[in-house]
py3Dmol code that shows the C-alpha trace and the ligand (Angstrom):
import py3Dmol

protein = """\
ATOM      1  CA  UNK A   1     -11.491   4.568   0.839  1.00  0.00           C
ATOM      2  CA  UNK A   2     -10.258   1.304  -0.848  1.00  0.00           C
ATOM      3  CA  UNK A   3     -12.758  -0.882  -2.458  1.00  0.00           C
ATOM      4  CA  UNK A   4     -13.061  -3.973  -0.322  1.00  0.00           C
ATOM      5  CA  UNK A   5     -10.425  -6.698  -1.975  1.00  0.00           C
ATOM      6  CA  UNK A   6     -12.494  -8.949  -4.309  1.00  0.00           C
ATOM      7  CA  UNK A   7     -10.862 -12.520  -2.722  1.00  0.00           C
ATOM      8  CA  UNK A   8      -9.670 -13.182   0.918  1.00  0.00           C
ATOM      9  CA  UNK A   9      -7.278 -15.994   1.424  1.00  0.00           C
ATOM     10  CA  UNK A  10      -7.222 -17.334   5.059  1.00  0.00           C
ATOM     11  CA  UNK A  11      -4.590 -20.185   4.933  1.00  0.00           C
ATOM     12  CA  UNK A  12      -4.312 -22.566   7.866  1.00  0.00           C
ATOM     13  CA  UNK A  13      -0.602 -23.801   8.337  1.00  0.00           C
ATOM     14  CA  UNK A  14       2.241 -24.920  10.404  1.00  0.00           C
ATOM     15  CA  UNK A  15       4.740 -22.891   8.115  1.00  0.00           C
ATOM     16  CA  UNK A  16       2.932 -19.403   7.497  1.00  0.00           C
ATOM     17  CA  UNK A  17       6.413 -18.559   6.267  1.00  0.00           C
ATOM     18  CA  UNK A  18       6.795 -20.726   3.275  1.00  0.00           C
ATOM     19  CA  UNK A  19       4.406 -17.933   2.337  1.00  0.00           C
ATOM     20  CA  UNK A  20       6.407 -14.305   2.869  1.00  0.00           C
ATOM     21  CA  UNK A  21       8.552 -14.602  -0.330  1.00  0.00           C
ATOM     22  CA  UNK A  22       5.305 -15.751  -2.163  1.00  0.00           C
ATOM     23  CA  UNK A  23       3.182 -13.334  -1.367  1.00  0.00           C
ATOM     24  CA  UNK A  24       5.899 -10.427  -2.011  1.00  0.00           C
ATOM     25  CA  UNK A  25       6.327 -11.186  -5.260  1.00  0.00           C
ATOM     26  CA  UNK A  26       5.072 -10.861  -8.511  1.00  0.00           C
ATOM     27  CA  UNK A  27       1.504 -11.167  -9.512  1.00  0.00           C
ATOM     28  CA  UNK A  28       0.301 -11.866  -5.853  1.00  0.00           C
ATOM     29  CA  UNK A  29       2.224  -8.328  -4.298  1.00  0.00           C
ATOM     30  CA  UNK A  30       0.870  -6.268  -6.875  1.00  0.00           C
ATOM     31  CA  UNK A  31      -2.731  -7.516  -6.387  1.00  0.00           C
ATOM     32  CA  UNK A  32      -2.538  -7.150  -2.594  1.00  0.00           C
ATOM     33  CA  UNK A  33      -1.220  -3.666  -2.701  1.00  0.00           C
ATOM     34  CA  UNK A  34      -3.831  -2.745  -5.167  1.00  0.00           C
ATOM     35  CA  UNK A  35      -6.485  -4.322  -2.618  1.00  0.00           C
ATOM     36  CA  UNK A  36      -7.680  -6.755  -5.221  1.00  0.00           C
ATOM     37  CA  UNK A  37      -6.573 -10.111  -3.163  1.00  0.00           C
ATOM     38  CA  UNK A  38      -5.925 -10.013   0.751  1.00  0.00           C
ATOM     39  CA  UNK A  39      -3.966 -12.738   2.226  1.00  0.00           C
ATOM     40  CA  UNK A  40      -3.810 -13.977   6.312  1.00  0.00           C
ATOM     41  CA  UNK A  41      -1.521 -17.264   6.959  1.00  0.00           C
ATOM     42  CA  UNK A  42      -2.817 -18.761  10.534  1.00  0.00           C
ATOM     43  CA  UNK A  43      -0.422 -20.569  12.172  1.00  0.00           C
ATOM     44  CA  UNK A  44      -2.289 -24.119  13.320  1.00  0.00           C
ATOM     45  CA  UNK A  45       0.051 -24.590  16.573  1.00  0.00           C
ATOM     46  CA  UNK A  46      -1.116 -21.217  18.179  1.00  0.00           C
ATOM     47  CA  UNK A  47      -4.394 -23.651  18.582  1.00  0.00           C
ATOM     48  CA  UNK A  48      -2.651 -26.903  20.484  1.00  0.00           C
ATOM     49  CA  UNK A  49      -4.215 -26.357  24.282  1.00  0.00           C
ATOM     50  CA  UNK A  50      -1.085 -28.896  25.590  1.00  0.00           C
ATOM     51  CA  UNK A  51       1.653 -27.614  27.552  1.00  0.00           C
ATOM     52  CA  UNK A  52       3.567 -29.001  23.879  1.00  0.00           C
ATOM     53  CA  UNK A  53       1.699 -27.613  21.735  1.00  0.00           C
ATOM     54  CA  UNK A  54       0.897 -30.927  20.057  1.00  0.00           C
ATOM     55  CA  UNK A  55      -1.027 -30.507  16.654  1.00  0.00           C
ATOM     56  CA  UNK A  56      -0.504 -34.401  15.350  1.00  0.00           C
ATOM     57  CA  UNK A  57      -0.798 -37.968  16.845  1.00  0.00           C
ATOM     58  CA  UNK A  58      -0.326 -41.276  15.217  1.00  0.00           C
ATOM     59  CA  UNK A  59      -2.796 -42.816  13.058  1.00  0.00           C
ATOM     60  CA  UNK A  60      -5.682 -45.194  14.815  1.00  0.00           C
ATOM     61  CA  UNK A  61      -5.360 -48.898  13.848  1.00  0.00           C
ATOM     62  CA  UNK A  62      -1.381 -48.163  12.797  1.00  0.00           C
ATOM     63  CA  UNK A  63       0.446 -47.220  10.022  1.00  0.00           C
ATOM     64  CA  UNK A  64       3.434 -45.209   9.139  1.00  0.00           C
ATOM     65  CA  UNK A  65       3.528 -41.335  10.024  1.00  0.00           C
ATOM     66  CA  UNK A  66       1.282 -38.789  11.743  1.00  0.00           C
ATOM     67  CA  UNK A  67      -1.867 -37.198  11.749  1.00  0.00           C
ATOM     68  CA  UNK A  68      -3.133 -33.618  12.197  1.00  0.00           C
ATOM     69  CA  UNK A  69      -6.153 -33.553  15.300  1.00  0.00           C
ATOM     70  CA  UNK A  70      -9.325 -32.273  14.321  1.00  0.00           C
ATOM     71  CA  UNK A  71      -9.637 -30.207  17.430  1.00  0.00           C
ATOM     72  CA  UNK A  72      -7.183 -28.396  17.050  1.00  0.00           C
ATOM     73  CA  UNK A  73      -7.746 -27.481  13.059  1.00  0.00           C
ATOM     74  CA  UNK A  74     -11.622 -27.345  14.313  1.00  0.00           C
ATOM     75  CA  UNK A  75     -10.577 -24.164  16.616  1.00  0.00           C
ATOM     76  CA  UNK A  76      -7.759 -22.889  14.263  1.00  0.00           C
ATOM     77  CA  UNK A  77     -10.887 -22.829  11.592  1.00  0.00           C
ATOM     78  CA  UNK A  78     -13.218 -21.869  13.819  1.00  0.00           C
ATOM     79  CA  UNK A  79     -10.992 -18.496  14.702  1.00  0.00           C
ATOM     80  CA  UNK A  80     -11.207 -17.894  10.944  1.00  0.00           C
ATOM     81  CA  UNK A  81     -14.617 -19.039   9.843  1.00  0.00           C
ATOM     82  CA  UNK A  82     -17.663 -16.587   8.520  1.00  0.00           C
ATOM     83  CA  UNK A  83     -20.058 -18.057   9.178  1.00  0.00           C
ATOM     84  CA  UNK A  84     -23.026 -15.539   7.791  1.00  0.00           C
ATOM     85  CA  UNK A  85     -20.759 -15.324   4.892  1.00  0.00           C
ATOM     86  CA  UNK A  86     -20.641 -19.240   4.734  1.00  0.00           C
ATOM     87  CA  UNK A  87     -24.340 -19.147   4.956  1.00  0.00           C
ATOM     88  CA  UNK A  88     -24.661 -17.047   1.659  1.00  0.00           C
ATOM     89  CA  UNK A  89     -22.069 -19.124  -0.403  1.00  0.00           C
ATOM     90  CA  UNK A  90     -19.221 -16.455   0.184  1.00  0.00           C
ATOM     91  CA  UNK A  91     -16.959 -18.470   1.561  1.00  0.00           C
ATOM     92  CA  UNK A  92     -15.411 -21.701   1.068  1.00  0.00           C
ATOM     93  CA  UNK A  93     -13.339 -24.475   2.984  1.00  0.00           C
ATOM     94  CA  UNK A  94     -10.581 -25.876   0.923  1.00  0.00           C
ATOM     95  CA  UNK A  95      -8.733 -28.667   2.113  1.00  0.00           C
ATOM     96  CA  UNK A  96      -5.640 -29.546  -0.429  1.00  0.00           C
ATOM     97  CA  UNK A  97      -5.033 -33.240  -0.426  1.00  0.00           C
ATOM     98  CA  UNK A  98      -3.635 -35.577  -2.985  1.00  0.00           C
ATOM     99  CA  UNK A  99      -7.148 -37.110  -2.977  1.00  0.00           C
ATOM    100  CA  UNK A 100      -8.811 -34.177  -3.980  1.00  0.00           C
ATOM    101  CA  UNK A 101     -10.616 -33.129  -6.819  1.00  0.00           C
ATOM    102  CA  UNK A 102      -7.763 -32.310 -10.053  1.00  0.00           C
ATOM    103  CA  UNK A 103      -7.747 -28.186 -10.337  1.00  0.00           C
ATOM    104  CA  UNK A 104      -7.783 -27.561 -13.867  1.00  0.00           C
ATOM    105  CA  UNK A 105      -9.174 -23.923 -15.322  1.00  0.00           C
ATOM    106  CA  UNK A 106     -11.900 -24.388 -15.400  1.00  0.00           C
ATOM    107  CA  UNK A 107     -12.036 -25.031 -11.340  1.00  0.00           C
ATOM    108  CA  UNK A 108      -9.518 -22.064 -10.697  1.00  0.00           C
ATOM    109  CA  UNK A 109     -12.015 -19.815 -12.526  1.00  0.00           C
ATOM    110  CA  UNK A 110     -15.032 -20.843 -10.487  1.00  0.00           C
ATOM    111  CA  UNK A 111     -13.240 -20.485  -6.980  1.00  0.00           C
ATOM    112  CA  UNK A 112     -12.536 -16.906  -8.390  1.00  0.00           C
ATOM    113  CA  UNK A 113     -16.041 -15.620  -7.666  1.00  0.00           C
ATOM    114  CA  UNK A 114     -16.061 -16.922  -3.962  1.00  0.00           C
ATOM    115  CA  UNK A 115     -14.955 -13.908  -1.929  1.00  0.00           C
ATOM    116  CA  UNK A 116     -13.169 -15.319   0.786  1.00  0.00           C
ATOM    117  CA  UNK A 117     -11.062 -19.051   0.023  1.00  0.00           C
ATOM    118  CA  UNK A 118     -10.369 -20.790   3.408  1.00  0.00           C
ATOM    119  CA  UNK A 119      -7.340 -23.023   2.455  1.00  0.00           C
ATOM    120  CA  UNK A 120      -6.070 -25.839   5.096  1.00  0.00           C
ATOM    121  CA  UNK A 121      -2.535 -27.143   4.323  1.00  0.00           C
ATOM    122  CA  UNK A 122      -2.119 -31.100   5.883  1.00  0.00           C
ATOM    123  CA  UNK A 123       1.165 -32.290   6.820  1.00  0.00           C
ATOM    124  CA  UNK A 124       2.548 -35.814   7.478  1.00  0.00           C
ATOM    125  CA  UNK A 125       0.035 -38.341   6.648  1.00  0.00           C
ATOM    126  CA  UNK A 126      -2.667 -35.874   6.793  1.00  0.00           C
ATOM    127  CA  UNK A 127      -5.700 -34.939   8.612  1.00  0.00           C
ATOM    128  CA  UNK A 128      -8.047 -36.545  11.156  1.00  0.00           C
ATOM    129  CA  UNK A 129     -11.189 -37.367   8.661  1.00  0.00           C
ATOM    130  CA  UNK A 130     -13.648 -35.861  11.286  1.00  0.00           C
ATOM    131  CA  UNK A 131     -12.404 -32.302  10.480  1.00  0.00           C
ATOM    132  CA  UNK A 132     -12.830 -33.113   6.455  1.00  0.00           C
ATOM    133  CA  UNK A 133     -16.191 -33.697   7.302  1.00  0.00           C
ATOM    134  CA  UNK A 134     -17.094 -30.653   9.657  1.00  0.00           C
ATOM    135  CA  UNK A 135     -15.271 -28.352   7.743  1.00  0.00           C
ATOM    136  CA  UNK A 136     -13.998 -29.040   4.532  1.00  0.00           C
ATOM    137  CA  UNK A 137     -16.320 -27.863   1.723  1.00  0.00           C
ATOM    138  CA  UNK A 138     -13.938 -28.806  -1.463  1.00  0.00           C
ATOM    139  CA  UNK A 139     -10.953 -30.928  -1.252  1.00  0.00           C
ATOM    140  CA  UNK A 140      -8.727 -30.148  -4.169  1.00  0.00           C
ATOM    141  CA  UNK A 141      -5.524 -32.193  -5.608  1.00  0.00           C
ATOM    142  CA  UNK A 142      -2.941 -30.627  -8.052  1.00  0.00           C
ATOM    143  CA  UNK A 143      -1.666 -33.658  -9.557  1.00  0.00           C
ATOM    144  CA  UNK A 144      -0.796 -37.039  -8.966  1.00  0.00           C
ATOM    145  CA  UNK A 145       1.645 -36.919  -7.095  1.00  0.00           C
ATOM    146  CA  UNK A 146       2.420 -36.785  -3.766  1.00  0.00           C
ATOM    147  CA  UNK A 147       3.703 -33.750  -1.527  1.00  0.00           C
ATOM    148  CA  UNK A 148       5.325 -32.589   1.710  1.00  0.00           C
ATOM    149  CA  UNK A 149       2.606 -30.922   2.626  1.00  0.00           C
ATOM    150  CA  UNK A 150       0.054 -28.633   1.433  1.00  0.00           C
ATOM    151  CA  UNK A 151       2.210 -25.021   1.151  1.00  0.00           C
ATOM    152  CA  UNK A 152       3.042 -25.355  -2.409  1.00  0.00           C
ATOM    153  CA  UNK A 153      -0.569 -26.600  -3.632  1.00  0.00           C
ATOM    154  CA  UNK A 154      -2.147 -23.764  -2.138  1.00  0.00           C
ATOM    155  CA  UNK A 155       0.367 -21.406  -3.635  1.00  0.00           C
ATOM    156  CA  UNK A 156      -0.105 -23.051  -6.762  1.00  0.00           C
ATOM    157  CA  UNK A 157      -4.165 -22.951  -6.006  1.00  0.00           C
ATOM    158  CA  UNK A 158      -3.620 -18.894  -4.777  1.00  0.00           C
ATOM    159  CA  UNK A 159      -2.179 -17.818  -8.444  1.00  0.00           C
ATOM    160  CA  UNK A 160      -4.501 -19.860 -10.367  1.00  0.00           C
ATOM    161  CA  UNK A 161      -7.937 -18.652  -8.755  1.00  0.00           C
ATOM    162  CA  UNK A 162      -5.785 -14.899  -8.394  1.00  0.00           C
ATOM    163  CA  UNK A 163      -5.580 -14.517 -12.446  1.00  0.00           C
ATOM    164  CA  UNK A 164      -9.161 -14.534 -12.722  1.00  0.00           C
ATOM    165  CA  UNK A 165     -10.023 -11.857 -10.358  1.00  0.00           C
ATOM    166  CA  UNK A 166     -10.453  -8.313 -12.245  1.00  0.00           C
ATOM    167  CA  UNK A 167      -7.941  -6.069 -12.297  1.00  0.00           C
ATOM    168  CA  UNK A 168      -5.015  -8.777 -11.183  1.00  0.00           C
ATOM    169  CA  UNK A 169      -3.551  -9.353 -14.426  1.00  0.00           C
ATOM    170  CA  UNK A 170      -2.977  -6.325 -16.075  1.00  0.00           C
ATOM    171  CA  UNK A 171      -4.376  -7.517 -19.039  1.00  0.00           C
ATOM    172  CA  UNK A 172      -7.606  -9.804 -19.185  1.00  0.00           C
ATOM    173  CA  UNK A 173      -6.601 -10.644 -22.941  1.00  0.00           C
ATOM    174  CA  UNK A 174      -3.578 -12.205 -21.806  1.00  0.00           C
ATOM    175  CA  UNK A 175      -5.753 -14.695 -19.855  1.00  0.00           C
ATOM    176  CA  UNK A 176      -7.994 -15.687 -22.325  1.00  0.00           C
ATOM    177  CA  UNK A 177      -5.526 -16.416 -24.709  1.00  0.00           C
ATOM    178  CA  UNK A 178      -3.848 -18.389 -22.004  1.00  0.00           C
ATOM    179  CA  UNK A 179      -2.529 -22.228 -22.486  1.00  0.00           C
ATOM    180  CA  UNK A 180      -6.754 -23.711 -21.747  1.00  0.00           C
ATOM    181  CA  UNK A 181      -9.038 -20.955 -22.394  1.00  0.00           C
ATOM    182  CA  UNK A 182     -11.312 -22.418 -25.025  1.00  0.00           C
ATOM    183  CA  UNK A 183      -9.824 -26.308 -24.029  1.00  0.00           C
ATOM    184  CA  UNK A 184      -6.552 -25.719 -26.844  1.00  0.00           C
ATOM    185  CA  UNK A 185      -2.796 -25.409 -25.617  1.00  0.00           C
ATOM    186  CA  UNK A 186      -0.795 -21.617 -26.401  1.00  0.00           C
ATOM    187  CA  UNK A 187       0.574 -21.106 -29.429  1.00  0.00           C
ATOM    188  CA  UNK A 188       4.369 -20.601 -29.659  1.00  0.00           C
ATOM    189  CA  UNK A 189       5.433 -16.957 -29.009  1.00  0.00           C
ATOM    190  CA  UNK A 190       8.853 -15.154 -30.272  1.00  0.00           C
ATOM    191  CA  UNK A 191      10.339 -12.185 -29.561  1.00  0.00           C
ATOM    192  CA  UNK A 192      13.854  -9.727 -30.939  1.00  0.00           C
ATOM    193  CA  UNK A 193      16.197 -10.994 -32.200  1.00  0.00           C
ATOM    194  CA  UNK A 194      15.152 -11.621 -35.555  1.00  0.00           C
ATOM    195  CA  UNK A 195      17.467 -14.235 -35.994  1.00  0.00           C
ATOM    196  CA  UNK A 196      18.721 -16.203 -33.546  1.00  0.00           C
ATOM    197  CA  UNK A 197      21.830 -19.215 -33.729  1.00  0.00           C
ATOM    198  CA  UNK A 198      20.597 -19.346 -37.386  1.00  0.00           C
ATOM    199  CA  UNK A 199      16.623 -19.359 -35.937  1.00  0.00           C
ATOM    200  CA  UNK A 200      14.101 -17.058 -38.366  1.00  0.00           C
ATOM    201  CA  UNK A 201      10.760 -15.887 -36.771  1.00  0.00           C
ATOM    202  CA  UNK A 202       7.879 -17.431 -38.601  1.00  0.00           C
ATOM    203  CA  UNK A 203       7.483 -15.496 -41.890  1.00  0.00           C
ATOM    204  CA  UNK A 204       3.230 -14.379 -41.065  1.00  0.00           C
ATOM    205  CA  UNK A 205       4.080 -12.556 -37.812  1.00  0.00           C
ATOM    206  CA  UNK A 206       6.627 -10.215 -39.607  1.00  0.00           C
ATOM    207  CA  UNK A 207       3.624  -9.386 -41.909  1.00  0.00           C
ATOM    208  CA  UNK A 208       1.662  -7.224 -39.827  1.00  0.00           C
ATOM    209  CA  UNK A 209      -1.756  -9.008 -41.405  1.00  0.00           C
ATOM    210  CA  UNK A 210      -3.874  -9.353 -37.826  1.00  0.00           C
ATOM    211  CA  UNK A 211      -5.958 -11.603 -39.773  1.00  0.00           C
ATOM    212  CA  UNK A 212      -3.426 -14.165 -40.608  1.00  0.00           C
ATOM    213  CA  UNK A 213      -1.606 -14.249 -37.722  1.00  0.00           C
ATOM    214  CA  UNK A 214      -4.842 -14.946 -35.814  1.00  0.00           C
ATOM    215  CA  UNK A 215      -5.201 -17.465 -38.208  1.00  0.00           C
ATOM    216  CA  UNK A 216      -1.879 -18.746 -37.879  1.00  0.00           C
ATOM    217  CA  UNK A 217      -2.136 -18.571 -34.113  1.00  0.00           C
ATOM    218  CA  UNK A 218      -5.120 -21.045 -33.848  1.00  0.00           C
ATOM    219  CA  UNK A 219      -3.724 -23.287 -36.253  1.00  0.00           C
ATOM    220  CA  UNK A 220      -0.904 -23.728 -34.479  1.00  0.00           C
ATOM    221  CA  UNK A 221      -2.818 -23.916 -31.185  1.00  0.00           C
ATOM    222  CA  UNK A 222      -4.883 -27.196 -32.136  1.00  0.00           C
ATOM    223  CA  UNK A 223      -1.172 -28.810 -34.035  1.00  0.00           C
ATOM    224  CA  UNK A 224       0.003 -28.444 -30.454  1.00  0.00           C
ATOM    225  CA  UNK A 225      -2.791 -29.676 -28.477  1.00  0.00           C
ATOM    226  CA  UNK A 226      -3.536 -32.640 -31.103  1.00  0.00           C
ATOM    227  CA  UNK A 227       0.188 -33.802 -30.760  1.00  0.00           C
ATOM    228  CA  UNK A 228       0.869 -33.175 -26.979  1.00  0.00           C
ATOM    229  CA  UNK A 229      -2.147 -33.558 -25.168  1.00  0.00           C
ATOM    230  CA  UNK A 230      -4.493 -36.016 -26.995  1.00  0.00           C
ATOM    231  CA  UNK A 231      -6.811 -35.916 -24.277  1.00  0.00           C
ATOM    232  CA  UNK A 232      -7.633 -32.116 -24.250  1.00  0.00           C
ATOM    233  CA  UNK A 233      -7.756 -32.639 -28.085  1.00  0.00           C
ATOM    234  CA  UNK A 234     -10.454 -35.130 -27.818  1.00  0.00           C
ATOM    235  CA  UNK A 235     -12.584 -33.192 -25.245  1.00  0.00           C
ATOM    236  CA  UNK A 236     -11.765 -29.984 -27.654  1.00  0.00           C
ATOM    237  CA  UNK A 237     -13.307 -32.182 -30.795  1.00  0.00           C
ATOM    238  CA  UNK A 238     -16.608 -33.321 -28.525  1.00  0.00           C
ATOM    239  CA  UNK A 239     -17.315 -30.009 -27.490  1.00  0.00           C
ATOM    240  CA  UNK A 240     -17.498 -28.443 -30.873  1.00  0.00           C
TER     241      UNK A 240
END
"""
ligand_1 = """\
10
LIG
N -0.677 -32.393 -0.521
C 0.250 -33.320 -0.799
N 0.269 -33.618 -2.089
C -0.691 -32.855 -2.687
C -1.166 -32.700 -4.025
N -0.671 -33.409 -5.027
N -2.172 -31.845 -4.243
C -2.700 -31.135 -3.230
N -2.299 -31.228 -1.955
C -1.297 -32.083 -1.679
"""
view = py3Dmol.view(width=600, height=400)
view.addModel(protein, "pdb")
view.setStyle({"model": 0}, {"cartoon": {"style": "trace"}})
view.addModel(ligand_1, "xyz")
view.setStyle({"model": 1}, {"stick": {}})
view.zoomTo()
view.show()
């Protein structure tokens, strides 16, 4: 028997296939055939109860665009929903929005350890408020900026959270040395040739001294973060 996978992502959508190449691929294929991750897309329309399957309306008191009805995402999520695993904190309603909270590491790591991640994808203006607040346990942004809809956050969401689950990057060193494990950029990496259009490879990784390069490594890890990201430097001073 196969363990049971250690993260279920439900997604609700209206374009389940602005998944398929996502979830063949890569990182995410690999986990799902191991039986780490598992991964359902729910189409949203298969829930309209009109002889047009109408999901959206336009927006009470005006304004540009459309919004998604809340009875319809209210069945689509209720078709889904756990709700004895709700009950124990196993499972979680994500709604991505632009106004959501930023996902940084930190956040991805944390959403690791919920075993099932329901994640509802708005469209047009967005959703019908009334559904946020039913359903909607954790709304989550990915930057400030505004998208299409919410496909490519909660791809973007999926592969964050995914590296932190056991066993779905081969190797769990490579994520804690990762650009924001310990609040500090990645240092530069290099690989053959040795020299390249006139380009040497820093002289301490040739040297084989773990020490140094470790050294060297951390060094260049704070340069970085001081220089590009002065406000991950700052946080990185107040914590120590
Ligand atoms: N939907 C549209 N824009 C988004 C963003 N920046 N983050 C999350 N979901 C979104």
């Amino acid at each position: 028997v196969t363990p049971a996978p250690s993260l279920e992502f439900v997604v609700l959508t209206l374009f389940p296939e602005l998944f398929t190449s996502f979830v063949k691929t890569s990182l995410m294929a690999r986990a799902l055939r191991h039986g780490k991750l598992s991964f359902e897309a729910v189409q949203i329309r298969d829930f309209a109860t009109d002889k047009h399957n109408t999901v959206d309306d336009t927006p009470y008191g005006g304004g540009a665009g459309m919004v998604l009805r809340p009875d319809v995402l209210h069945s689509a999520w209720r078709s889904v929903d756990d709700a004895e695993l709700r009950g124990e904190g196993g499972q979680l309603t994500v709604y991505l929005s632009p106004q959501g909270r930023l996902l940084d590491a930190p956040l991805a790591r944390r959403l690791a350890q919920i075993p099932r991640l329901i994640l509802v994808c708005g469209h047009y203006e967005g959703v019908d408020e009334r559904f946020v607040d039913e359903c909607v346990d954790l709304e989550v942004s990915i930057g400030d900026y505004v998208l299409t809809g919410g496909e490519l956050p909660a791809q973007v969401l999926m592969d964050a959270v995914s590296r932190w689950v056991p066993g779905v990057v081969g190797k769990e060193k490579s994520v804690s040395e990762d650009s924001f494990e310990g609040g500090l950029l990645k240092y530069p990496q290099y690989t053959r040739p040795r020299e390249f259009n006139g380009l040497e490879i820093p002289p301490v990784l040739l040297g084989g001294n773990h020490a140094h390069i470790a050294a060297w490594r951390q060094a260049e890890r704070e340069k970085r973060t001081r220089l590009r990201r002065p406000d991950l430097w700052e946080r990185y001073g107040r914590r120590k």
